[in-house]
C-alpha positions as CSV (number, residue, x, y, z in Angstrom):
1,X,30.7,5.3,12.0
2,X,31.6,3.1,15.0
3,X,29.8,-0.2,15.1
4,X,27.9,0.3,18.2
5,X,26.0,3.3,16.5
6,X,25.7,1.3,13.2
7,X,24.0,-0.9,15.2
8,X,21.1,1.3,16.5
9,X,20.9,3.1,13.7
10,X,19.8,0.4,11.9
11,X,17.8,-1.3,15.2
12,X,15.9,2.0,15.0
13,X,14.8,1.2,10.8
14,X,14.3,-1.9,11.7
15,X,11.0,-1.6,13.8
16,X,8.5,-4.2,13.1
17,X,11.4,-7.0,11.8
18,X,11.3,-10.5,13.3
19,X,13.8,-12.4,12.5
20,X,14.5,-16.5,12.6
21,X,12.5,-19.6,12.2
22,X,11.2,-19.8,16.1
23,X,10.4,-16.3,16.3
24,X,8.2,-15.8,12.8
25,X,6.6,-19.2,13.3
26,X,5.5,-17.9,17.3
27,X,4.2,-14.5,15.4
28,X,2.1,-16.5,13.0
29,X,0.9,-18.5,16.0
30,X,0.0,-15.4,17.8
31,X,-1.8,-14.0,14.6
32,X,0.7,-11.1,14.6
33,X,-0.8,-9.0,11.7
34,X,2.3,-9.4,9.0
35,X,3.0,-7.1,5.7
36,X,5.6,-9.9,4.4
37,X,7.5,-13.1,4.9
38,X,10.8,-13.0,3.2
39,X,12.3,-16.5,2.9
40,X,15.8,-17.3,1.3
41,X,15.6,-18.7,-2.3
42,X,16.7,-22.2,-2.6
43,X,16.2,-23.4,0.7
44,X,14.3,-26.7,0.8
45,X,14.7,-26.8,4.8
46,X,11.0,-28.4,5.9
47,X,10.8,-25.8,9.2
48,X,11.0,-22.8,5.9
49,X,8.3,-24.5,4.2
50,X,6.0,-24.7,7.0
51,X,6.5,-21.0,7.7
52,X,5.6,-20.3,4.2
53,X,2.8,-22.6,3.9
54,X,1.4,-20.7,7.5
55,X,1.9,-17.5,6.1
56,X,0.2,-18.0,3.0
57,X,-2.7,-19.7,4.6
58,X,-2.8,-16.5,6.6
59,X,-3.4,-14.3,3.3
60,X,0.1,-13.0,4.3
61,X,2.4,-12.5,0.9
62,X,5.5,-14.5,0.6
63,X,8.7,-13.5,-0.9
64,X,11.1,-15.8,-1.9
65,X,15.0,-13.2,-1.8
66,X,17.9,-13.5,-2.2
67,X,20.2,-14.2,0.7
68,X,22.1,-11.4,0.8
69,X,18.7,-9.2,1.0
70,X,18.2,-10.9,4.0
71,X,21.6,-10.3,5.4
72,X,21.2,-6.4,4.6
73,X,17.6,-6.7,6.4
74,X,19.0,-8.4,9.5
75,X,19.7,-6.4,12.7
76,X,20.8,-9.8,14.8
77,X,22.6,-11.3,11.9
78,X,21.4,-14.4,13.0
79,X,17.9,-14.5,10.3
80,X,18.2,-18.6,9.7
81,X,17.1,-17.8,6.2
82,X,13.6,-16.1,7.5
83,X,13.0,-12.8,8.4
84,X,9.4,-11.4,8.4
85,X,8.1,-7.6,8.8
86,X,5.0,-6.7,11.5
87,X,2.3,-4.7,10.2
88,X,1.3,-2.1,12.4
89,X,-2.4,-2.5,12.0
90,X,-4.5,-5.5,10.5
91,X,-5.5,-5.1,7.1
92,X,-9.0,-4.1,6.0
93,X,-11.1,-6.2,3.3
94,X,-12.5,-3.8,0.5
95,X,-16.1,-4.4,1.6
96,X,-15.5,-2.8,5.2
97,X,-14.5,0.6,3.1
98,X,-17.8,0.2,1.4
99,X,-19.4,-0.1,4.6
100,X,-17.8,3.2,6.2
101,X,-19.1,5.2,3.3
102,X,-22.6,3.7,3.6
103,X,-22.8,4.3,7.4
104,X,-21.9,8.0,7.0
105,X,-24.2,8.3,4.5
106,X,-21.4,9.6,1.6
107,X,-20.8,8.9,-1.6
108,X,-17.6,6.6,-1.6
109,X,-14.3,8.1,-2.3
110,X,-11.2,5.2,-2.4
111,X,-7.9,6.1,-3.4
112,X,-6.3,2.8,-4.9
113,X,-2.4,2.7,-5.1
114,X,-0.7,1.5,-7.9
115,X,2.5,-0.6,-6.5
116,X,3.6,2.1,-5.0
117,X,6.7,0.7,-3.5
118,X,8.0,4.2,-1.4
119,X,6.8,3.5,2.1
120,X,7.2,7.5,2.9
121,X,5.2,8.3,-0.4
122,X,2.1,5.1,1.1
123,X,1.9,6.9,4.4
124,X,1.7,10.6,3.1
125,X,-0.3,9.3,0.7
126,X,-2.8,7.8,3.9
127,X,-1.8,10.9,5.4
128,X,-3.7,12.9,2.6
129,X,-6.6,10.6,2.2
130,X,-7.7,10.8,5.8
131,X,-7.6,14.6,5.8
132,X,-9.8,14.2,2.9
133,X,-12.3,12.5,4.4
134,X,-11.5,9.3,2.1
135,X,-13.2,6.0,3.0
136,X,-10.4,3.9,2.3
137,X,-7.2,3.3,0.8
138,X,-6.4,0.1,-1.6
139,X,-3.1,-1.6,-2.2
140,X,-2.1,-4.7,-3.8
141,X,-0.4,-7.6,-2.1
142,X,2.8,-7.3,-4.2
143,X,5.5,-4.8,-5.6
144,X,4.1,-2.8,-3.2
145,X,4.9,-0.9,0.2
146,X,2.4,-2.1,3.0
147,X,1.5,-0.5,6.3
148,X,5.1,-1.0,8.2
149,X,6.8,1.4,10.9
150,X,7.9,3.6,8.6
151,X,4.4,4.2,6.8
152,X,2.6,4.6,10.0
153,X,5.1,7.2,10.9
154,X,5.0,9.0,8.1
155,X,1.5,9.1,8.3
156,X,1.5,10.9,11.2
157,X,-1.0,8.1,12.9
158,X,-3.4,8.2,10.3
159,X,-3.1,4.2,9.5
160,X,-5.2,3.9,12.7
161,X,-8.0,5.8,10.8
162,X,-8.1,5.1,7.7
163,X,-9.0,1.3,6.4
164,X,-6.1,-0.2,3.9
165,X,-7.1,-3.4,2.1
166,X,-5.1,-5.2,0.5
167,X,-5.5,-6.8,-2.3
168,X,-4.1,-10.1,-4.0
169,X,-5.4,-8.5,-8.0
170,X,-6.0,-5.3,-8.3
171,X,-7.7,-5.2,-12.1
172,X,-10.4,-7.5,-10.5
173,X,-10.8,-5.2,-7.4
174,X,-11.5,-2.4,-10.0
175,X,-13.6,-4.3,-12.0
176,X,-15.5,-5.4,-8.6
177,X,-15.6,-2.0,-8.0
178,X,-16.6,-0.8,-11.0
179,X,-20.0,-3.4,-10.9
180,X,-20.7,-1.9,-7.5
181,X,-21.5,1.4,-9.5
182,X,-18.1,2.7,-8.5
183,X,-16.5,5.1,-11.1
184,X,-12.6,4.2,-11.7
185,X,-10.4,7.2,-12.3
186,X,-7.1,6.9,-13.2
187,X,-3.6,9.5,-13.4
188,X,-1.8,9.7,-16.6
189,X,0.0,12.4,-18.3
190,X,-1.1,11.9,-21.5
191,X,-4.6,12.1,-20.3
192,X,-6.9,14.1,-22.1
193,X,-9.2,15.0,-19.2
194,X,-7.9,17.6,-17.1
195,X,-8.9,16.8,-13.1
196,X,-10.8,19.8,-13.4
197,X,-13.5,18.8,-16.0
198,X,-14.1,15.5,-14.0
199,X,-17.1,15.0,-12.2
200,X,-15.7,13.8,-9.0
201,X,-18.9,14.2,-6.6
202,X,-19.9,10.8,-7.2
203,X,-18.6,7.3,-6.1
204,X,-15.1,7.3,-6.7
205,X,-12.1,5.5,-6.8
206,X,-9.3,7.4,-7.5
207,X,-5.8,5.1,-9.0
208,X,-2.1,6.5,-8.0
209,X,0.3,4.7,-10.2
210,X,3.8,3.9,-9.0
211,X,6.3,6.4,-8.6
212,X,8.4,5.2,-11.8
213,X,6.1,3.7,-14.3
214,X,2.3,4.9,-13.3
215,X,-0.2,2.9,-13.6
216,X,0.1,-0.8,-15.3
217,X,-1.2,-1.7,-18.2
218,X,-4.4,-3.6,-17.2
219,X,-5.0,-1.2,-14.8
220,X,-5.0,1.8,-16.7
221,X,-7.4,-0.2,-19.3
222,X,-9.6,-1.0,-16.6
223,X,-10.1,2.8,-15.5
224,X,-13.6,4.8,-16.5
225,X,-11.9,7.5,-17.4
226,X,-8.5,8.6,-17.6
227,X,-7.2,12.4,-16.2
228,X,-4.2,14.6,-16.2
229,X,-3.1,17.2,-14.2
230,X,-2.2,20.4,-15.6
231,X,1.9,20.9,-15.8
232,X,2.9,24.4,-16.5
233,X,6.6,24.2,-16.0
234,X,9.5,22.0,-17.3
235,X,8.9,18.8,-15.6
236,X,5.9,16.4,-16.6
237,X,5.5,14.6,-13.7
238,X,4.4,14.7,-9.7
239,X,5.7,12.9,-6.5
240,X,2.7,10.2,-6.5
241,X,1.9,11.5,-3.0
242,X,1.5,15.0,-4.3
243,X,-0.7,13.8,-7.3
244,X,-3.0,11.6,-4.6
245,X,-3.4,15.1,-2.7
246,X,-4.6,17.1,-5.6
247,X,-6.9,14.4,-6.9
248,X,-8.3,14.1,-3.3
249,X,-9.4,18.1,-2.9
250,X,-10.7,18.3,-5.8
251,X,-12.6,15.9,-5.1
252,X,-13.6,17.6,-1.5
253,X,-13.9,21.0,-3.2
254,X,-16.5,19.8,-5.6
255,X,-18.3,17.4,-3.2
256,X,-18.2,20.7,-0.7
257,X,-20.1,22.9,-3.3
């Protein structure tokens, strides 16, 4: 491949990537909604430790990489030890899902994702939950994909309908959630519960764990009630998006009848 279309190749991935100190600190300025701030580890430059300090102030998560991550990030070559990534939409808080349940008059029905770190799996996984009529969609602040270029492509445009919060602890969002008379339901393949003897037609919140592990420890202990999906042939797992979208309808086929 010459190095002219090496170039645009990766210019074209790289939509929503701002890179150098000027630049990121003229974004934060702006109040440029941000997923993440990647700084190089070990830099005690002052000018990186403002950009940090800006970007945490901003509720904006902070990543302290390796150089060479950078490097492999950069389309200019030219990063200065910062490179940042534009979200494509401004996150939601948790409360303004409650809301959009309330004004519709339904009961809630939140997926919550599990550092789910695939970006394509995130925005199929939006995708799915604004087909289902889902208020919301929950991520945590870390170890996890956030709503980038290649998420709001892959949701076909449904990050500009559906809310995404994200959150800095996800146990305590459960638990928050849990108080507000929200029942927690959460994937695993040991699971006892089949989807299919839930009760679903209530206020839910459904937990996708990550694509390698599932759920976390803490997590999984905070759930109501844990469920399984039914696997007839060899393998024992799903594609987390694929889970979400199975979880979701049966949700709307039991909240339909």
């Amino acid at each position: 491949m010459d190095k002219e279309k090496d170039w645009k190749e990766r210019q074209q991935d790289a939509d929503g990537v701002i890179e150098g100190r000027n630049a990121v600190i003229e974004a934060l300025r702006a109040g440029t909604p941000m997923d993440k701030v990647y700084i190089a580890k070990g830099e005690a430059d002052s000018a990186l430790g403002h950009i940090a300090a800006k970007a945490k102030a901003a509720g904006i998560a902070v990543v302290d990489c390796d150089r060479r991550k950078l490097d492999a990030m950069s389309v200019t070559h030219s990063h200065q030890g910062v490179i940042a990534i534009a979200a494509v939409r401004e996150y939601a808080d948790v409360e303004d899902i409650l809301n959009a349940a309330q004004e519709k008059g339904e009961a809630p029905l939140i997926v919550v994702c599990d550092e789910l770190s695939d970006p394509h799996n995130l925005g199929a996984v939006i995708r799915t939950a604004e087909c289902a009529g889902a208020h919301g969609v929950i991520i945590p602040k870390r170890r996890s994909a956030g709503l980038t270029a290649v998420v709001a492509k892959t949701s076909a445009g449904a990050v500009s309908h559906v809310p995404v919060a994200r959150v800095a602890n996800l146990t305590a969002c459960l638990k928050e959630l849990k108080q507000a008379g929200i029942w927690v339901y959460g994937t695993a393949v040991n699971a006892r519960q089949s989807i299919y003897q839930a009760d679903l037609k209530g206020p839910a919140a459904i937990v996708i764990g990550s694509e390698g592990t599932g759920m976390g420890r803490l997590v999984a202990e905070t759930c109501d009630v844990l469920l399984s999906i039914p696997m007839k042939g060899k393998l024992n797992s799903l594609n987390a998006s694929a889970a979400a979208a199975i979880l979701l309808y049966e949700a709307v086929r039991q909240r339909l009848g």
